[in-house]
C-alpha positions in Angstrom: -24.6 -28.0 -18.7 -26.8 -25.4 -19.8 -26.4 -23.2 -17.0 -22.3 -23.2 -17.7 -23.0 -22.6 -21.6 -26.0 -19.7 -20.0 -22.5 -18.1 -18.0 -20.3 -18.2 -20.4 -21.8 -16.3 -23.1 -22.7 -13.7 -20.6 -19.1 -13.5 -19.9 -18.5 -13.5 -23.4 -20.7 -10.8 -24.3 -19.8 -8.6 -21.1 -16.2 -8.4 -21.9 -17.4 -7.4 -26.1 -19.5 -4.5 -24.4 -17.4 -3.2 -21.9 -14.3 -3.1 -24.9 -16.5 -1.1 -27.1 -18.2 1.2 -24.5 -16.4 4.7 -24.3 -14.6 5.6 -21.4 -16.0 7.4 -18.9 -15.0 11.3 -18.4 -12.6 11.2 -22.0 -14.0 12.8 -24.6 -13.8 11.4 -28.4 -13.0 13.8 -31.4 -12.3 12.5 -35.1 -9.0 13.3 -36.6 -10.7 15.8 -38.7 -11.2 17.8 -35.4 -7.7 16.7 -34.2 -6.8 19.0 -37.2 -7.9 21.8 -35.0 -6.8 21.4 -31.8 -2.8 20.5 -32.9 -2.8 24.6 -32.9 -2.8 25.1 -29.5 0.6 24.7 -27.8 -1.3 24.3 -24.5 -2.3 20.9 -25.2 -0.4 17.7 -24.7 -0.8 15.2 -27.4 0.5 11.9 -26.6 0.9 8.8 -29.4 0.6 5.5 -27.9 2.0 2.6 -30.7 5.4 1.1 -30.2 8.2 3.2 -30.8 8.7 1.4 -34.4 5.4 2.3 -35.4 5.6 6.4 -34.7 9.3 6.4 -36.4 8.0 5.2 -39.1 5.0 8.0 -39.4 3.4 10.4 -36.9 1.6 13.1 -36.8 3.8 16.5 -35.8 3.5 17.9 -32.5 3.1 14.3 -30.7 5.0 13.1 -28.2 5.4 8.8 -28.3 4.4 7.9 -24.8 4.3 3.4 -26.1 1.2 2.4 -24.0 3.0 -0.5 -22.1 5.2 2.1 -20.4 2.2 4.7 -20.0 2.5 4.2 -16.2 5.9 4.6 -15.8 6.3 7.4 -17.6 2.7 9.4 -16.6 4.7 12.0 -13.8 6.0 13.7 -17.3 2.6 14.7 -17.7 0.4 17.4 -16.6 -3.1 16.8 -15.3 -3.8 20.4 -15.8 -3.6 20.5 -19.4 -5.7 18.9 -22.3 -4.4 15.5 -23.6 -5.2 13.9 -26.4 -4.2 10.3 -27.2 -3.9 8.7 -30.5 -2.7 5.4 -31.3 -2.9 3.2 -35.2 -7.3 2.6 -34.6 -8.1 3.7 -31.7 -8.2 0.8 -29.4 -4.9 1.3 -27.6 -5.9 5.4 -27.0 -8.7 4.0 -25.2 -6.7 1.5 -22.8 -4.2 4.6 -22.7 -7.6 6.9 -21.7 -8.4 4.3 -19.2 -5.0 4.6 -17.7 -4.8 8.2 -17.5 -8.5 8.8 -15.9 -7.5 6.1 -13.5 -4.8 8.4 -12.4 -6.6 11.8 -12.2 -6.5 13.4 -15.4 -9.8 14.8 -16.0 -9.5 16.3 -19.8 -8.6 12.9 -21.7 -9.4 13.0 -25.2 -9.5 10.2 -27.3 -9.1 10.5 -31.4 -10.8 8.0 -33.1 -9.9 5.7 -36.0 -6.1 6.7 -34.9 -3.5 7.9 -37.1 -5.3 5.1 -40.1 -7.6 7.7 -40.2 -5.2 10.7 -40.6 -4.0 9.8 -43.7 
């Protein structure tokens, strides 16, 4: 019995590390830096939350890209330009980073604290 309790908070732990370790190859600014980079019409910026959430606010110059239909809709997308992802925190630009790395695009960024933090 000790061996399965042993297992199971190494499971446990494992999947609470690998949620709150960044992304390999995506880069993560602060929207105070977003701030910045929304100048430059060479740069994709992509808003992940549900199509409720960016009607009711979002940040200009973003495009709503809902993560659950990320992968059907990534072809609209160019892997030659920057993208940066935002969602409400931050956790669903990171599955969305995830996504996007996975299918070859090498200048991800992720903004932090999401648009909660833009306010």
């Amino acid at each position: 019995m000790e061996y399965v309790n042993i297992i199971l908070f190494s499971l446990i732990a494992l999947f609470i590390v690998q949620r709150f370790i960044p992304v390999k190859g995506v880069r993560n600014i602060s929207t105070l830096q977003l701030k910045n980079e929304l100048k430059d019409k060479k740069k994709q910026f992509i808003d992940v939350r549900t199509v409720g959430e960016f009607k009711s606010y979002h940040i200009p110059g973003f495009t709503n890209i809902p993560l659950h239909s990320l992968s059907q809709n990534i072809k609209g997308l160019s892997k030659d330009k920057e993208i940066f992802v935002i969602c409400q925190s931050g956790m669903r630009s990171q599955k969305a980073s995830k996504i996007l790395v996975k299918n070859g695009f090498t200048h991800v960024v992720n903004v932090k604290g999401g648009v909660s933090s833009w306010r």
